[in-house]
Backbone as a chain_set.jsonl record, in Angstrom:
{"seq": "XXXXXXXXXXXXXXXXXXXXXXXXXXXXXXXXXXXXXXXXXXXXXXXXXXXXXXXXXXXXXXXXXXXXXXXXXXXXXXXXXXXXXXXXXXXXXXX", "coords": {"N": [[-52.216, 24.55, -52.339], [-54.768, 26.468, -52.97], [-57.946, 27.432, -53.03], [-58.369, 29.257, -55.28], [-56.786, 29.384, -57.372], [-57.315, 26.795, -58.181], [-59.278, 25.92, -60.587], [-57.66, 27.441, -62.607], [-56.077, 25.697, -62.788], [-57.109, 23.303, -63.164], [-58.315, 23.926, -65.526], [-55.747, 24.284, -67.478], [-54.951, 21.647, -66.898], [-57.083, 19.997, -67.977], [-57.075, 20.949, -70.892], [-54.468, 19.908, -72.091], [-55.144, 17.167, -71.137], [-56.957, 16.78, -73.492], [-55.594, 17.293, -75.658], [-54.068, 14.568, -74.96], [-55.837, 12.963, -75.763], [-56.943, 12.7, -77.943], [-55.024, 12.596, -79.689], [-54.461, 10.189, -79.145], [-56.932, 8.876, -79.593], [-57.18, 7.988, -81.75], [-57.727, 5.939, -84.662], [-56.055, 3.211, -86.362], [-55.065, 1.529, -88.964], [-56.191, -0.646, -88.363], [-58.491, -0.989, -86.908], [-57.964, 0.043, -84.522], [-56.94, 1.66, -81.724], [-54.532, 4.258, -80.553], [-54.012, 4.694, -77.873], [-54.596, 2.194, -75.324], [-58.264, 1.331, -74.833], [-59.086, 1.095, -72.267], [-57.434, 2.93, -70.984], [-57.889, 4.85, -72.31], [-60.655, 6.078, -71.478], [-60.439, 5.831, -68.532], [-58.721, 8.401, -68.564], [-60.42, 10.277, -69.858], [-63.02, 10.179, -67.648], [-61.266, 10.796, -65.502], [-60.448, 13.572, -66.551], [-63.146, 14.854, -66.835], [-64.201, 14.714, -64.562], [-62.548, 16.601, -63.031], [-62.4, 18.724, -64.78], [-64.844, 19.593, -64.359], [-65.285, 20.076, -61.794], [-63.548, 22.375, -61.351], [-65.253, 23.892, -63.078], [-67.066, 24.329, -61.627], [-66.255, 25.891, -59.528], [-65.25, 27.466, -60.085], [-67.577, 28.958, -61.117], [-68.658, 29.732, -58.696], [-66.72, 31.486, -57.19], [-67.519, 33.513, -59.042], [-70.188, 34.0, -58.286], [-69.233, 34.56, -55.772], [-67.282, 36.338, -55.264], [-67.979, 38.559, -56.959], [-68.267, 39.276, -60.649], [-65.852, 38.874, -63.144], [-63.916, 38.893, -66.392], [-62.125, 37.279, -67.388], [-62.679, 35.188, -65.045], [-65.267, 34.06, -65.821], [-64.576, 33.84, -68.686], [-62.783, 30.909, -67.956], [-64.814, 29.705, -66.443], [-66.809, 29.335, -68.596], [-64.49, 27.463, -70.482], [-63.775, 25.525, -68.769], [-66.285, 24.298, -68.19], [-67.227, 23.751, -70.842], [-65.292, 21.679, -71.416], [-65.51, 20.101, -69.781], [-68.178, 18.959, -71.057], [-67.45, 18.363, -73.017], [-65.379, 15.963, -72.412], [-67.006, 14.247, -71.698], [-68.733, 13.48, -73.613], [-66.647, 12.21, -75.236], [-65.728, 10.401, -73.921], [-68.186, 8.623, -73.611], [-68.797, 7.809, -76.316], [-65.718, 6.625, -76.868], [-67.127, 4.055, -75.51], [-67.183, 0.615, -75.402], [-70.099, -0.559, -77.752]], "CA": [[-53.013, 25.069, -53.422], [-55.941, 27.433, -52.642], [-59.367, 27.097, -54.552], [-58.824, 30.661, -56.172], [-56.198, 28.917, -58.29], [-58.083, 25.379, -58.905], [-60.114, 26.565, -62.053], [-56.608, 27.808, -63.601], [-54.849, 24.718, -63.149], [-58.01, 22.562, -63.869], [-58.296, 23.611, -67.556], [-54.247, 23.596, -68.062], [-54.913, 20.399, -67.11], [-57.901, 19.497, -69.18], [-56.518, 20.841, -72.445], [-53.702, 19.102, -72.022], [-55.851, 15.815, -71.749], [-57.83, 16.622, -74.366], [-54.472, 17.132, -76.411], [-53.988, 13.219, -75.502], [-57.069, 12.203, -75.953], [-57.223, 13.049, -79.288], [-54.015, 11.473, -80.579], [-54.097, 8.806, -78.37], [-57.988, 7.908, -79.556], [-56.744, 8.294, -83.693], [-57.573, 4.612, -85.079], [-55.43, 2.867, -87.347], [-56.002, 0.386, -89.987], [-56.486, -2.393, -87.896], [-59.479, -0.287, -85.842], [-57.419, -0.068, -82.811], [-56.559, 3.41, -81.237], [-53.408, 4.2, -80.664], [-53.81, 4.266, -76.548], [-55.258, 1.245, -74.863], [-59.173, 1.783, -74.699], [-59.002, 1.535, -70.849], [-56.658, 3.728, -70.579], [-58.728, 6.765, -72.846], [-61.524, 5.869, -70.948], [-59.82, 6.614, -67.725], [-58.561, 9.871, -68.857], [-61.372, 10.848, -70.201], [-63.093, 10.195, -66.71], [-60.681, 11.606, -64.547], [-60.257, 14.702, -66.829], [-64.595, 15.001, -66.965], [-64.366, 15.5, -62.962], [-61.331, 17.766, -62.432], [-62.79, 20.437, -65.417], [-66.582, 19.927, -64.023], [-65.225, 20.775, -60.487], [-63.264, 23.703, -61.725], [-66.449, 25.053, -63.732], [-68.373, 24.452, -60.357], [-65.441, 26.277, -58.389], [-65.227, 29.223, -60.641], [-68.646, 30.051, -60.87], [-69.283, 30.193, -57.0], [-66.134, 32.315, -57.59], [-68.333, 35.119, -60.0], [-71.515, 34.849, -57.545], [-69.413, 35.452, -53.967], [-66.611, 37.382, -55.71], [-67.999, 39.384, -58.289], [-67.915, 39.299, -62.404], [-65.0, 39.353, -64.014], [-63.947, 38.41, -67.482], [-61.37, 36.111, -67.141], [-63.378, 34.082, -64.211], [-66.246, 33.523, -66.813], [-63.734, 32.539, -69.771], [-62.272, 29.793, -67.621], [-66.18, 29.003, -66.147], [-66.997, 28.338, -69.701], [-63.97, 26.564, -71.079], [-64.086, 24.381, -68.204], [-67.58, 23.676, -68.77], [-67.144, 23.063, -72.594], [-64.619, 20.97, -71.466], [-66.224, 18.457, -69.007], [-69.152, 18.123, -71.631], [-66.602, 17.246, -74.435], [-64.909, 14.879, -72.191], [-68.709, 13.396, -71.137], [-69.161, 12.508, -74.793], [-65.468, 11.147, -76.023], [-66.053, 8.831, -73.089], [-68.706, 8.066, -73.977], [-68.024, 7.52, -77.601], [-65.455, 5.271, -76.291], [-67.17, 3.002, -74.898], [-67.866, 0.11, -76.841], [-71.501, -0.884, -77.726]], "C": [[-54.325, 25.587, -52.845], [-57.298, 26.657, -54.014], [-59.492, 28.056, -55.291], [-57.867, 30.006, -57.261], [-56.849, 27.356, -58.706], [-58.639, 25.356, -60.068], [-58.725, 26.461, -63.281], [-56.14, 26.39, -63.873], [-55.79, 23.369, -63.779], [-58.007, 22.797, -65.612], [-56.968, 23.617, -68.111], [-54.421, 22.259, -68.684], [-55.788, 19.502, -68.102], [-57.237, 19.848, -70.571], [-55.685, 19.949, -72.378], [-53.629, 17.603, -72.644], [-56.282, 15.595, -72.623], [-57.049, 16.283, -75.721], [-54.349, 15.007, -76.57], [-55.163, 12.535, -75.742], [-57.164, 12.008, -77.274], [-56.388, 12.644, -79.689], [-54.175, 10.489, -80.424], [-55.668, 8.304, -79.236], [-57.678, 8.015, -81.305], [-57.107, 6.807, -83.334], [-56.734, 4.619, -86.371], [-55.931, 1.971, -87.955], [-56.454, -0.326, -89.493], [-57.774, -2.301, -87.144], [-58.929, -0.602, -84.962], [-56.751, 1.682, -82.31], [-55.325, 3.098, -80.7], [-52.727, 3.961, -78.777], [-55.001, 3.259, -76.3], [-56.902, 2.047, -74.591], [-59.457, 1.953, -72.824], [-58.699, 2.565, -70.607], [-57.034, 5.615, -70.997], [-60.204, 7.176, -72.072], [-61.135, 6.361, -69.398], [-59.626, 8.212, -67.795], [-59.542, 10.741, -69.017], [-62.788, 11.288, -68.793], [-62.546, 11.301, -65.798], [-61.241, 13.489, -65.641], [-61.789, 15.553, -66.686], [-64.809, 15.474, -65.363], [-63.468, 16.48, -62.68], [-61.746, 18.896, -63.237], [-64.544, 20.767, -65.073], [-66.388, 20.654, -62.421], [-64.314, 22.365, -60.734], [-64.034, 24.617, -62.421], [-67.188, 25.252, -62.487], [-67.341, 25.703, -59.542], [-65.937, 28.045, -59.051], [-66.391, 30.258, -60.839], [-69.14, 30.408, -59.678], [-68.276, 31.174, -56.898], [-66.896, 33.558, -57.879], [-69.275, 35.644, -58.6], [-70.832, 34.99, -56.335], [-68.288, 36.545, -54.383], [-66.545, 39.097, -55.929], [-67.705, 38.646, -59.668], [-66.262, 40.138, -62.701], [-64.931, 38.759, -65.49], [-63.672, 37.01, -67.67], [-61.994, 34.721, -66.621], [-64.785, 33.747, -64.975], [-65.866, 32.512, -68.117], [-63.431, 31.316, -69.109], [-63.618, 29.323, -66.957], [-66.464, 28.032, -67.448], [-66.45, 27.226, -70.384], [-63.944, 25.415, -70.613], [-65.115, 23.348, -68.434], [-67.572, 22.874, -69.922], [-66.251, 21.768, -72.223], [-65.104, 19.547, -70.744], [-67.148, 17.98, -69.967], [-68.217, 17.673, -72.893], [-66.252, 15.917, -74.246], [-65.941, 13.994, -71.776], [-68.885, 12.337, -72.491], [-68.239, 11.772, -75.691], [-65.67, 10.031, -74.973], [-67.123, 8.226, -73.65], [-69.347, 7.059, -76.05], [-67.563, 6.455, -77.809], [-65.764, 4.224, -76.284], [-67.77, 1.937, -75.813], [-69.381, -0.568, -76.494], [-71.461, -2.313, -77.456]], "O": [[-54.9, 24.775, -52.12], [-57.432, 25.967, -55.025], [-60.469, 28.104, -56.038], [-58.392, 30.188, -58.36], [-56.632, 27.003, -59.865], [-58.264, 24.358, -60.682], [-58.665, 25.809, -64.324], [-55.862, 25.977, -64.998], [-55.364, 22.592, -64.633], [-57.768, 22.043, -66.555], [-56.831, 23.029, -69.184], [-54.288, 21.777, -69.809], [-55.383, 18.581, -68.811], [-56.896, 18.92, -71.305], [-56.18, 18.858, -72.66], [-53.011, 17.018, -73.534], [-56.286, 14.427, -73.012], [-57.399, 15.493, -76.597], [-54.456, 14.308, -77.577], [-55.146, 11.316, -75.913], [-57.551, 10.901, -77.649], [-56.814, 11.864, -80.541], [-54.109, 9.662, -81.334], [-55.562, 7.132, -79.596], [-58.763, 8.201, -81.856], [-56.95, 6.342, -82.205], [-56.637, 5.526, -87.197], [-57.05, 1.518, -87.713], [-57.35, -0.922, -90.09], [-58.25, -3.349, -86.709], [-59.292, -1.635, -84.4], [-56.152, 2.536, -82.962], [-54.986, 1.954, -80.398], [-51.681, 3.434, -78.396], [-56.101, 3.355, -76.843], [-56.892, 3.213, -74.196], [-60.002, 2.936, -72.321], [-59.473, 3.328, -70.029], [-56.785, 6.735, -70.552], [-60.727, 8.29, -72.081], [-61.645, 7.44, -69.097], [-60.284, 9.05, -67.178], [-59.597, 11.828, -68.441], [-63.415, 12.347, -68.84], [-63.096, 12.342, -65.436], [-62.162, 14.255, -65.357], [-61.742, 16.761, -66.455], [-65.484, 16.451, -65.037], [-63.876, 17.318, -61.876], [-61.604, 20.018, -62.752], [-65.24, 21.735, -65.381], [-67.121, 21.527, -61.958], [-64.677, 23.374, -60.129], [-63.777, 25.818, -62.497], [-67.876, 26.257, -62.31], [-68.016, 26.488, -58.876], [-66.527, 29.073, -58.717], [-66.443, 31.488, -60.809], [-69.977, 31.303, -59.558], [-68.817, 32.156, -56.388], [-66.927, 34.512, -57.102], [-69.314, 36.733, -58.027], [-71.537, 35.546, -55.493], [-68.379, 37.645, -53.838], [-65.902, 40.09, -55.587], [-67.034, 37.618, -59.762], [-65.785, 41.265, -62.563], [-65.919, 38.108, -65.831], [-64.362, 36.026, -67.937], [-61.987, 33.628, -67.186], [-65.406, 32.89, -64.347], [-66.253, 31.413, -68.513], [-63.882, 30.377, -69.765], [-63.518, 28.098, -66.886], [-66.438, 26.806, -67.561], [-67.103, 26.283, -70.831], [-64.019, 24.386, -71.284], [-65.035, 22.154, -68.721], [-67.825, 21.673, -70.022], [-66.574, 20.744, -72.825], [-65.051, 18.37, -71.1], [-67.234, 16.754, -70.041], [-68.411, 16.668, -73.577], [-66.435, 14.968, -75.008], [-65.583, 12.853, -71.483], [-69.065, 11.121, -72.553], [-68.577, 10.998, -76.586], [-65.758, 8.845, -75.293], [-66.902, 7.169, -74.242], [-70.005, 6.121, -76.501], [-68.061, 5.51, -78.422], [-65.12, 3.318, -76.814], [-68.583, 2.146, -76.714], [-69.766, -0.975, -75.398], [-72.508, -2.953, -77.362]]}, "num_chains": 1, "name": "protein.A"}
């Protein structure tokens, strides 16, 4: 795997997570989420470094590259994406 493709496969991968994150953190009656709190907490982790290093990748991308479109959309979504997963972790965690 190259670093010109890391970005792409980074936010696959983040949506993805974010997909389980979001079912998996649903509570039910009992206040208990539906995946172990470790275990969203983890995810949420991992997924917070793999789309913050693919926003870091892609924008050193633009400035030795060049601007393109594309390599900005996936700068940003990445981005959006590590700070989403910054604050469901932290969310998470219990007080």
């Amino acid at each position: 795997m190259s670093k010109y493709n890391f970005p792409y496969i980074a936010l696959f991968l983040g949506m993805t997570l974010m997909l389980v994150v979001s079912f998996g953190g649903q509570v039910n009656d009992a206040n208990i989420t539906r995946l172990p709190l470790l275990t969203l907490l983890i995810i949420c982790e991992f997924a917070f470094f793999v789309t913050a290093i693919g926003a870091y990748i892609s924008a050193k991308q633009i400035f030795d590259s060049g601007f393109t479109w594309i390599r900005l959309i996936v700068t940003a979504l990445c981005g959006l994406s590590a700070i989403t997963f910054l604050v469901k972790g932290i969310a998470f965690w219990p007080l």
